[in-house]
C-alpha positions as CSV (number, residue, x, y, z in Angstrom):
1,X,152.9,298.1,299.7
2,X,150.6,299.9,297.6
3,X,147.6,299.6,300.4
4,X,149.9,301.4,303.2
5,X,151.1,303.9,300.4
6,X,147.4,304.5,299.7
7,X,147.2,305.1,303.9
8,X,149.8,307.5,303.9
9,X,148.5,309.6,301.7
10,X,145.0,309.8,303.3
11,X,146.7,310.3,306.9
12,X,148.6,312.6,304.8
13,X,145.9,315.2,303.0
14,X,145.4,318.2,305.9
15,X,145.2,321.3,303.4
16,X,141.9,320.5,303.3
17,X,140.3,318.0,305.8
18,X,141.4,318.9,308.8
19,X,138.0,319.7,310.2
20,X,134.8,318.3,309.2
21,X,133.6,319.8,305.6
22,X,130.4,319.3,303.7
23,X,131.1,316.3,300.8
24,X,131.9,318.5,297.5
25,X,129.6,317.4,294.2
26,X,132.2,316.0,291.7
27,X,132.0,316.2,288.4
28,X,134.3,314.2,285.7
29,X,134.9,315.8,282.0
30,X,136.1,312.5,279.7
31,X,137.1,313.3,276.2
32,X,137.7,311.3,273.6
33,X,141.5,310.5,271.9
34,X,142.4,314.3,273.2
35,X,146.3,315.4,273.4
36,X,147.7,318.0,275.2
37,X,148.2,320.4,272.7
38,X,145.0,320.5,271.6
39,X,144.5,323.1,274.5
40,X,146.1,326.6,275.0
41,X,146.8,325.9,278.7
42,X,149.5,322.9,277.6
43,X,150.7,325.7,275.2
44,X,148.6,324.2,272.2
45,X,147.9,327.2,269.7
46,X,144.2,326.9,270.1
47,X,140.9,328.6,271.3
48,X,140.2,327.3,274.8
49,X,139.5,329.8,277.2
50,X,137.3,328.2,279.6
51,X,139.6,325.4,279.7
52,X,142.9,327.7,280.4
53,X,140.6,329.5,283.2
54,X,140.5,326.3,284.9
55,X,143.9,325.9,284.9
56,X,144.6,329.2,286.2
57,X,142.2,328.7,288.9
58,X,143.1,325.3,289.7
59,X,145.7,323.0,289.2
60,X,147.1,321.8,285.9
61,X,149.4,318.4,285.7
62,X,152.2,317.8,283.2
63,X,153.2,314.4,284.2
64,X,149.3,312.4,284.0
65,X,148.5,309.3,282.6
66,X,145.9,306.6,281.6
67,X,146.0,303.1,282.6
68,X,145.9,301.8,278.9
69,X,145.8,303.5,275.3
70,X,142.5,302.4,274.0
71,X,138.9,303.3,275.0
72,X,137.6,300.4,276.5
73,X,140.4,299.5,279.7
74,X,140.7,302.8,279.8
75,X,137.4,303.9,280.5
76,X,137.3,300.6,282.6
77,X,139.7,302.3,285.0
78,X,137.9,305.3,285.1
79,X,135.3,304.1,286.1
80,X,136.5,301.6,288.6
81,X,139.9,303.3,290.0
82,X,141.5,299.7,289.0
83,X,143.6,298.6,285.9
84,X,142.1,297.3,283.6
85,X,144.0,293.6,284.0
86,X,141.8,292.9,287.2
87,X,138.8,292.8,285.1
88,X,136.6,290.1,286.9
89,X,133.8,290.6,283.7
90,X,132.5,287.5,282.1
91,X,133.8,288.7,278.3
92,X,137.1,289.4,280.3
93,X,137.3,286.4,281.9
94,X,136.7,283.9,279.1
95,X,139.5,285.4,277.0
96,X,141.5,285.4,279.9
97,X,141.3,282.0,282.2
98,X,142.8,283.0,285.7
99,X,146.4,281.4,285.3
100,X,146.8,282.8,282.0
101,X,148.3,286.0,280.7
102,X,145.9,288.6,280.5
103,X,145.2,290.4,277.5
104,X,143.6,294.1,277.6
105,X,141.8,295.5,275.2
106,X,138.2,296.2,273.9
107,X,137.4,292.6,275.9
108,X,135.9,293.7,279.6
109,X,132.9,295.0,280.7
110,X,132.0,297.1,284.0
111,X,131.6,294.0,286.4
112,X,127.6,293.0,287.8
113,X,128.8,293.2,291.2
114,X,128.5,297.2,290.7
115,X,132.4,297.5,292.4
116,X,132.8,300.8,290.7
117,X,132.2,304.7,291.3
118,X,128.3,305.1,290.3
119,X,127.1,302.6,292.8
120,X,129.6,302.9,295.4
121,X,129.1,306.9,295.6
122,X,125.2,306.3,295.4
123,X,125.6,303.5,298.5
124,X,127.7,306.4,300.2
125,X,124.3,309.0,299.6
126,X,125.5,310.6,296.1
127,X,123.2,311.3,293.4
128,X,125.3,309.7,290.6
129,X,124.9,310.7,286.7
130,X,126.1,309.3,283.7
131,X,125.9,311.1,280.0
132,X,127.8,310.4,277.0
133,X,129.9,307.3,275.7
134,X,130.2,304.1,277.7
135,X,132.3,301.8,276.1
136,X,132.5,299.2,279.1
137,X,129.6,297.4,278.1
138,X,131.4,294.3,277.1
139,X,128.6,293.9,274.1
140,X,130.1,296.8,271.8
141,X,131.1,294.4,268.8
142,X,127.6,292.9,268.6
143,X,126.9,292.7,265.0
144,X,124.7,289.5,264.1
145,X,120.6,290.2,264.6
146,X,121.0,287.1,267.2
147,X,123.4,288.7,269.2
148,X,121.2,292.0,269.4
149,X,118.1,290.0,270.7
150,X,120.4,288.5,273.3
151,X,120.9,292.1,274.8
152,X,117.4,293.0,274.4
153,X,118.6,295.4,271.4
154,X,117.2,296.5,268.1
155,X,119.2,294.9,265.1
156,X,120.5,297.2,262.6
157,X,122.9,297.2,259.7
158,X,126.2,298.6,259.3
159,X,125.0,300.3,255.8
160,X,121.6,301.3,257.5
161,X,120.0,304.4,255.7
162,X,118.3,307.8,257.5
163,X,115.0,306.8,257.7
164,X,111.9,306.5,260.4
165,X,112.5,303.3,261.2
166,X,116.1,303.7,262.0
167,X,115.9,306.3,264.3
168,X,113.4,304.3,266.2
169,X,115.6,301.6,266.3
170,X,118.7,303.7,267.8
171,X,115.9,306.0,270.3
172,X,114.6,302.3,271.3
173,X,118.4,300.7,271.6
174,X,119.7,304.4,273.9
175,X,116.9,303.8,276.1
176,X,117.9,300.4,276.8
177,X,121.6,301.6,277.5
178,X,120.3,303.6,280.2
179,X,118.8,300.7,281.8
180,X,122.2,299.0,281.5
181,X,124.2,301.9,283.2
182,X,121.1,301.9,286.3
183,X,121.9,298.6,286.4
184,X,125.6,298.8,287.2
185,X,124.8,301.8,290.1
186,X,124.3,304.8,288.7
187,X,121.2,306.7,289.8
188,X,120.2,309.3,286.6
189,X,121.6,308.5,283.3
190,X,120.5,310.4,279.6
191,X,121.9,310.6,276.3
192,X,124.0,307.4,276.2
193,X,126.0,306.2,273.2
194,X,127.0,302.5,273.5
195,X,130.5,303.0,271.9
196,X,131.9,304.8,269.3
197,X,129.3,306.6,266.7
198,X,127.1,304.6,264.8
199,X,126.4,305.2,261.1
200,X,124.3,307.1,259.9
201,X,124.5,308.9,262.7
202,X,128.1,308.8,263.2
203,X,128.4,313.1,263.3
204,X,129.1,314.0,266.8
205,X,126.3,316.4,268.9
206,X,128.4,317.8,271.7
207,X,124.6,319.6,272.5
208,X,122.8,316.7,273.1
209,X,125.4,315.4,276.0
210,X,125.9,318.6,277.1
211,X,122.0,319.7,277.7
212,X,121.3,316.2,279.0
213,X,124.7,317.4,281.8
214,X,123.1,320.6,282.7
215,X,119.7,318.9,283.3
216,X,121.5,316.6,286.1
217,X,123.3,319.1,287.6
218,X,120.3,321.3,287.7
219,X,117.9,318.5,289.1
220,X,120.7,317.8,291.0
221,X,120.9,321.1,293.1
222,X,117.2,321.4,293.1
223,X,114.5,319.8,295.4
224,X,115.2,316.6,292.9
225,X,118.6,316.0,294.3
226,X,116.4,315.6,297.7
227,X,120.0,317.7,299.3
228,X,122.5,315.2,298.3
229,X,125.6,316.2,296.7
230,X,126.1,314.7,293.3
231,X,128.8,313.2,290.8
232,X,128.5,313.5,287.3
233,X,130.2,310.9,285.0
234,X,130.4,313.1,281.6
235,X,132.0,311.1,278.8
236,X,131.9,313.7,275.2
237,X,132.8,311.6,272.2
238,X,134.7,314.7,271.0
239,X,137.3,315.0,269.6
240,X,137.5,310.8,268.6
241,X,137.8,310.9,264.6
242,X,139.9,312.9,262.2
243,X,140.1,316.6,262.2
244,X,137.9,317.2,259.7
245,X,134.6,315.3,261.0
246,X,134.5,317.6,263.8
247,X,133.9,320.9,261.8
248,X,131.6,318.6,259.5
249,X,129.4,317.5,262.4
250,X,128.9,320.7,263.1
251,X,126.9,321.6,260.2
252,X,124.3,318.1,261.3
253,X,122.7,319.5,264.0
254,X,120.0,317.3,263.9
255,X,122.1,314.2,264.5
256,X,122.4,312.2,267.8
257,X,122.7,308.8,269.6
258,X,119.2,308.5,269.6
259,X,119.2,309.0,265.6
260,X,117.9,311.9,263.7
261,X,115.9,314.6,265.7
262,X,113.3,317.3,264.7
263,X,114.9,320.4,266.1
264,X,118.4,321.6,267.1
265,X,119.5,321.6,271.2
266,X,120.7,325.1,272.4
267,X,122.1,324.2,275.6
268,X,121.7,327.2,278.2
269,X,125.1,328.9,278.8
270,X,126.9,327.4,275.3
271,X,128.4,329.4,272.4
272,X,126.2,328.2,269.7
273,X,127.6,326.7,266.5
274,X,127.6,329.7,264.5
275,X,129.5,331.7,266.7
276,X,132.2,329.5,267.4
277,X,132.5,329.3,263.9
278,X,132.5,332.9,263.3
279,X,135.0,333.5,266.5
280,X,137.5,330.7,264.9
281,X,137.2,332.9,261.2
282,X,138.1,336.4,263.2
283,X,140.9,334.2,265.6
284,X,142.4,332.7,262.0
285,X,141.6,329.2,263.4
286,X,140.8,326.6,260.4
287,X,137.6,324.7,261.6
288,X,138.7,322.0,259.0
289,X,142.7,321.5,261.2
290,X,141.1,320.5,264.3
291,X,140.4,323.8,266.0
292,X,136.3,323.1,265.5
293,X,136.4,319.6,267.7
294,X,139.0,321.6,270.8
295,X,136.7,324.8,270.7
296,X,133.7,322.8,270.4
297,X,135.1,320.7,273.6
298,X,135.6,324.1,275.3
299,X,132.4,325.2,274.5
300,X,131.0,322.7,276.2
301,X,133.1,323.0,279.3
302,X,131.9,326.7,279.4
303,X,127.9,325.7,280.0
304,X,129.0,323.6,282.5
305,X,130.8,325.8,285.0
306,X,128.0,328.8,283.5
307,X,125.5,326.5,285.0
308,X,127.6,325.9,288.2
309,X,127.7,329.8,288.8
310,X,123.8,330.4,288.1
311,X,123.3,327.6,290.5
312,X,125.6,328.8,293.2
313,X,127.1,325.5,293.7
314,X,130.5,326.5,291.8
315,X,132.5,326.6,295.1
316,X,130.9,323.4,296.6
317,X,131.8,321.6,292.9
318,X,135.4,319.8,292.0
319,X,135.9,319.7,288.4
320,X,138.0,317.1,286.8
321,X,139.0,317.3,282.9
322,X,141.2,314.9,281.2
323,X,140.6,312.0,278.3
324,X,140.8,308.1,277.7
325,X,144.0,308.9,276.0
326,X,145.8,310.3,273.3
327,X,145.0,309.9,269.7
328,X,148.1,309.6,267.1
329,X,150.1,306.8,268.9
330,X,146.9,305.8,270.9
331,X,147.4,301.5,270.7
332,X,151.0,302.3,271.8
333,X,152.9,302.2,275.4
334,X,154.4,305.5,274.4
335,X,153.7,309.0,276.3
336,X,153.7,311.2,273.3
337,X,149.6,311.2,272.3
338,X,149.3,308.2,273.7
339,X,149.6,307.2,277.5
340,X,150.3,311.1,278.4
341,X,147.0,313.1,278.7
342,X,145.9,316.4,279.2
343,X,144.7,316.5,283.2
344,X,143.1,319.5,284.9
345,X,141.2,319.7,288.6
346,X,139.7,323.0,289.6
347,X,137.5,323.5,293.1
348,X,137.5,327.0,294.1
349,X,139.0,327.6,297.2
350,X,139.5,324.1,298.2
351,X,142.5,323.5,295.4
352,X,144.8,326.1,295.3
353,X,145.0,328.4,292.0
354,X,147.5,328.2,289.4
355,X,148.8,325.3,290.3
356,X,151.1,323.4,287.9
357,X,152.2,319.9,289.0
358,X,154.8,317.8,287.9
359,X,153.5,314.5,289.9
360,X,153.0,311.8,288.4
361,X,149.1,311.1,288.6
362,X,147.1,308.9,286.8
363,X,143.0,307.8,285.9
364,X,142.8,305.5,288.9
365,X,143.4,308.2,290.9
366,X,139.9,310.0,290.0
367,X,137.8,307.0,291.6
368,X,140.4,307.0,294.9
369,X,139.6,310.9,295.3
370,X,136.0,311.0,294.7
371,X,136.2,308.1,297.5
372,X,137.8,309.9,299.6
373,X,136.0,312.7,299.3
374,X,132.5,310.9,299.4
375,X,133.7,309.2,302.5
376,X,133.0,306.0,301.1
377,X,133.5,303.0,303.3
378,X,133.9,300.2,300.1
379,X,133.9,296.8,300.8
380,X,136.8,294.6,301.6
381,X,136.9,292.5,297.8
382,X,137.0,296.4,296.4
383,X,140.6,296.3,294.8
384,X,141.7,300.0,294.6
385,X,144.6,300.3,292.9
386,X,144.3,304.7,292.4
387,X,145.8,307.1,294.8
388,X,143.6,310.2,296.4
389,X,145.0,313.3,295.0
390,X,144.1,315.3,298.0
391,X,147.3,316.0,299.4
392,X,147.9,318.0,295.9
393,X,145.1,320.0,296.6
394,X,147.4,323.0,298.2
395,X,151.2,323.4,296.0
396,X,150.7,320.0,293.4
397,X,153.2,318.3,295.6
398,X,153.8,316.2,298.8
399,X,156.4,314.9,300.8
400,X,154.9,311.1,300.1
401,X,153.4,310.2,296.8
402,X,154.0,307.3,294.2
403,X,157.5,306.6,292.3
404,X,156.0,305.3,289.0
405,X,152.8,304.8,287.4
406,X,152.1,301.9,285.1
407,X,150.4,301.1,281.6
408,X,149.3,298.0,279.9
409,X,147.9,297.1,276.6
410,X,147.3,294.0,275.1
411,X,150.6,292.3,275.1
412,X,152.6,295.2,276.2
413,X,153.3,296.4,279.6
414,X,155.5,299.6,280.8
415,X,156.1,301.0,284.3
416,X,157.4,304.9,284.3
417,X,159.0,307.1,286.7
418,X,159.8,311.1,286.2
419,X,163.4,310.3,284.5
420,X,162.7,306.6,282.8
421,X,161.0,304.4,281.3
422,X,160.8,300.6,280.4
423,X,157.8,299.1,278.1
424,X,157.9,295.2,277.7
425,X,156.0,293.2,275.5
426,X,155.7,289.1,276.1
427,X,153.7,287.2,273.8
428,X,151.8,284.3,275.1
429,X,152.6,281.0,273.7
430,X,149.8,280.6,271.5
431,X,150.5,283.8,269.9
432,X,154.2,282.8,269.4
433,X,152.9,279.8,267.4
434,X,151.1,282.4,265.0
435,X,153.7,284.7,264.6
436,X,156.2,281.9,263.8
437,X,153.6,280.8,261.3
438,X,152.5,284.0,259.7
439,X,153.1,285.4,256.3
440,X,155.7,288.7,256.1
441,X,152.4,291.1,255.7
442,X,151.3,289.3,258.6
443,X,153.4,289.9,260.9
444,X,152.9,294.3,261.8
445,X,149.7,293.3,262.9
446,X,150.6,290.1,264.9
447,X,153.3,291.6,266.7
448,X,151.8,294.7,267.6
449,X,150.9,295.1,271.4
450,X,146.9,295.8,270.3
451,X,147.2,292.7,267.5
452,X,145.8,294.5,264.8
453,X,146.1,296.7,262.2
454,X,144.8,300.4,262.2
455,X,144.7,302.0,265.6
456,X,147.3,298.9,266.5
457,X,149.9,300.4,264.6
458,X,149.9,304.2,264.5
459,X,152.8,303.6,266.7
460,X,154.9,301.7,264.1
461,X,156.1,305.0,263.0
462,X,158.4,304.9,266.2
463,X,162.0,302.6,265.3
464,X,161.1,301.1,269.0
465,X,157.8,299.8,268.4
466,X,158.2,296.2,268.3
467,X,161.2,296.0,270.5
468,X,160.4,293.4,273.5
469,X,162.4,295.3,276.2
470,X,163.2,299.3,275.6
471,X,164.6,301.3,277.8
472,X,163.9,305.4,277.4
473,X,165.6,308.7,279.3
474,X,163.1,310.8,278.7
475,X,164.5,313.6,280.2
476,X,167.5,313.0,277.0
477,X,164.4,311.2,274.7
478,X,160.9,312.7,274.9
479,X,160.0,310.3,272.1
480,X,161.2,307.3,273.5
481,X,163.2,306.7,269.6
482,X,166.5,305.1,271.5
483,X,166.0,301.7,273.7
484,X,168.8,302.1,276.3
485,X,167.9,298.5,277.3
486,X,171.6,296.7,276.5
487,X,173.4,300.1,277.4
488,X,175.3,299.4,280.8
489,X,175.6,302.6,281.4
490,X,172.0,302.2,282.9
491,X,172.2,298.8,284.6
492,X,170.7,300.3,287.8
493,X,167.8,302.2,286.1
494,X,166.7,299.5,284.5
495,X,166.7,297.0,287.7
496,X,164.8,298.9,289.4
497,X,162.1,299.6,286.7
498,X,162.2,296.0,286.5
499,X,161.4,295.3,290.4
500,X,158.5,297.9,290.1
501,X,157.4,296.3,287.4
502,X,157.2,292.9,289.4
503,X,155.8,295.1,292.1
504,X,152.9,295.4,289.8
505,X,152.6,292.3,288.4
506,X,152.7,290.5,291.6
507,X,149.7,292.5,293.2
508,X,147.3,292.0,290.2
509,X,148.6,288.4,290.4
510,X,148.1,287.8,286.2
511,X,151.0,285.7,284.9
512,X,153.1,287.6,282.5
513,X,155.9,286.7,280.4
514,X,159.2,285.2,282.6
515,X,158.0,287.7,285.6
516,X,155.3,285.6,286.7
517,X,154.9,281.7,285.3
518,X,151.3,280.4,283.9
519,X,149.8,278.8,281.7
520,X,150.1,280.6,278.5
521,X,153.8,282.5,279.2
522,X,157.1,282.5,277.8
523,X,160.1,284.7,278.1
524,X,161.2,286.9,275.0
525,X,163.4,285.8,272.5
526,X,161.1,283.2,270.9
527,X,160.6,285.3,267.7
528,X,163.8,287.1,266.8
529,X,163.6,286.7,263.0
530,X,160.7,288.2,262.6
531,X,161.8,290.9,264.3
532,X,164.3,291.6,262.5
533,X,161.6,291.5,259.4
534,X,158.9,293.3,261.0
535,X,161.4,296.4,261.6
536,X,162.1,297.4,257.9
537,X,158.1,297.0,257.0
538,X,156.6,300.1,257.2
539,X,152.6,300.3,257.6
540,X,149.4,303.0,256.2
541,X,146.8,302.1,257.7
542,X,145.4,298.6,256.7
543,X,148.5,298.7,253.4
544,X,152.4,296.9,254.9
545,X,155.1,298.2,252.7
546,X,157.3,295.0,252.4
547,X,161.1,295.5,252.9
548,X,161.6,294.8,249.1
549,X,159.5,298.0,248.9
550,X,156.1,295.9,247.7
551,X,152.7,297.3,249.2
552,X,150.2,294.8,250.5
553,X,146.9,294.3,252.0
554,X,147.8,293.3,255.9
555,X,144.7,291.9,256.6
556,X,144.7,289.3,253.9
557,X,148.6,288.9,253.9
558,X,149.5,289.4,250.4
């Protein structure tokens, strides 16, 4: 079904491609745990201007979503046009037998077989460019010196010092990223961080991604492009952290992924430091509340389309901006900063101005439109599970585009339409074991959808979090707080979120839960007391506040 939908749309998208046209460069902005208000064209109170001129003169979605709430299967989908639950990786695949429910998280890496949008749009005659953070590596968690050596990487410690030899060792280890990102298809890549920053270089340098950008796109459009269009996969690691370490990184300008550097980057085309500070100060904009890390982002986004206009490519150029995912319920199945994400596309002249769409779209869909655009003839074992947003291109709407869109995380899975909502979470069997088995302190992080503490349970704030079937109106309930599930007043709604669901299900072809049988499933119900427990603990962090009001360490259990 989703195949002929897929068909429908592409027979479907004649704004545009009615007549032969010349194969548009496409570039992809990814940020990093980035919500919607954190920019002044979703109506945060911010400074973004470059980024609310691309929604005036393009299209701006209010109803867009990732595939998953945490970097790694989402940046996995983003980089294949698949969710994440299809991994075929070898880390993937030996946490996750076939026949067995399939847990998502930081486990997958981008496949050898190259089935994703670097090598595909390079096959199809596309200069393809990578810059920024990865995350799909499937080696991220390597911390034993033997585990380095495997990879061909450096060792170093978590408490390593600033010194001479540790910046060789993180110059040596970028370098050998790059050769990992040529290896899965991509034709130019610079500036690479594995994962998430690295101590003691953990300050971000939005600079050294974004002059490392502007070199592809001007090699790109010059005789080293050699006339072929290009796509740019840009991944900033801005604005991943807490408020604060963005305006604090901005006074370490000598830090980067390749460790410490002997002069500062001045990108051409990009407000420097200094004055973004200084315009923040005359705006009334605290750099220390956020506002440094979203104007910094914008910043950025400005050299890029100033380097576009010098080059006289900006009309041949689509533009894509959105982010892995939100950041305060990010590890949840819930819209609010989590699943819902900022989402922009701007090509002048080819997508129509000012639009503002209320389709539901999605990351896969990125990969299906640069396809589509690229005229990319993929193989028949490519599994495609996006939709080309083409047919948006002229009013954000169409007579024929998808119902729902679905998420997954972990143990949790939710399908959504405009109106509803249903988020299920099914423990495998030998998780059930554990839960039954666990101390009270235990438990938050055991029955979380991510199984962990931290990032696993920002969404614990929400009464519904560990609820194993919810039901939301979310035209009534924006923050999904009341599960409608046992309400029969929305018997219907919930059947046929249900059926979509098995939709899903049944074309990935995992098990999960009593939808599909395997080896590891089991239908809900199996852990009702602690349910009942886990709802009156209240968790900080790594700290579970027990219901008789004690505070313990989670990790340890007492």
């Amino acid at each position: 079904m989703l195949k002929k939908l897929i068909l429908v749309l592409l027979v479907t998208s004649s704004f545009i491609y009615a007549e032969p046209t010349k194969r548009p460069n496409i570039i992809l902005i990814l940020t990093d745990d980035q919500d919607k208000e954190a920019i002044g064209a979703y109506g945060g109170e911010v400074w973004t201007p470059h980024l609310d001129r691309m929604a005036a003169e393009g299209a701006l979605f209010s109803n867009a979503f990732v595939t998953s709430t945490v970097c790694t299967p989402s940046r996995y989908s983003f980089l294949t046009g698949r969710y994440a639950s299809r991994s075929t990786s070898e880390i993937f695949l030996h946490e996750n037998p076939e026949g067995h429910q399939a847990y998502t998280a930081f486990n997958m890496g981008l496949e050898e077989n190259n089935l994703n949008i670097g090598a595909m749009l390079s096959q199809a005659g596309y200069r393809t460019g990578f810059v920024g953070k990865f995350h799909v590596s499937g080696i991220e968690s390597l911390r034993s010196k033997k585990d380095y050596q495997k990879f061909g990487l450096r060792y170093f410690a978590r408490d390593a010092k600033d010194t001479a030899a540790t910046t060789e060792t993180f110059t040596y280890n970028e370098l050998q990223y790059r050769e990992l990102l040529r290896d899965r298809g991509f034709d130019w890549v610079k500036n690479v961080y594995l994962g998430n920053l690295e101590k003691p270089y953990s300050e971000h340098n939005l600079e050294w991604t974004i002059d490392a950008a502007l070199e592809f796109i001007e090699d790109s459009a010059g005789p080293g492009g050699e006339g072929k269009p290009f796509y740019l996969h840009f991944c900033t690691t801005l604005t991943h952290g807490p408020d604060g370490s963005w305006s604090r990184s901005l006074g370490q300008e000598l830090v980067s992924g390749s460790g410490r550097m002997t002069d500062p980057i001045e990108p051409d085309g990009m407000l420097s430091r200094e004055d973004l500070l200084t315009a923040l100060e005359d705006k009334g904009l605290d750099p220390d509340k956020g506002h440094a890390g979203q104007s910094w982002v914008d910043a950025g986004v400005g050299a890029i389309f100033n380097k576009l206009e010098e080059l006289d490519i900006d009309e041949d150029t689509l533009v894509i901006f959105t982010t892995d995912h939100g950041s305060r319920q990010k590890g949840s199945l819930f819209d609010q900063d989590g699943a819902g994400v900022p989402f922009m596309i701007r090509w002048p002249g080819k997508v129509s101005a000012g639009i503002e769409s209320r389709e539901l779209v999605q990351s896969i869909d990125i990969v299906a439109t640069a396809f589509e655009l690229a005229e990319v003839e993929l193989p028949d074992d490519y599994q495609l599970d996006g939709h080309s947003l083409t047919p948006l291109f002229e009013d954000g709407t169409t007579r024929s585009w998808r119902d729902y869109v679905y998420i997954e995380l972990g143990f949790g899975r939710a399908v959504r339409t405009k109106d509803f909502k249903y988020v299920v979470t099914r423990y495998p069997t030998d998780q059930v074991k554990k839960i039954q088995a666990a101390k009270p302190a235990q438990l938050p992080a055991l029955m979380a959808p991510l199984n962990r503490l931290g990032i696993g349970t920002r969404g614990s704030i929400n009464p519904t979090f560990y609820d194993e079937d919810a039901l939301f109106s979310l035209s009534e309930d924006r923050n999904e707080t009341r599960n409608l599930f046992s309400d029969p007043r929305y018997e219907s709604e919930l059947t046929s979120l249900r059926s979509n669901l098995q939709e899903v299900l049944e074309s990935i072809g995992r098990p999960y839960g009593e939808f599909i049988d395997g080896a590891n499933t089991i239908g809900p119900g199996q852990v009702l007391p602690q349910h009942e427990l886990v709802r009156q603990m209240k968790v900080r962090g790594k700290k579970v506040t027990l219901p008789n009001g004690v505070e313990v360490d989670g990790r340890k259990g007492r």
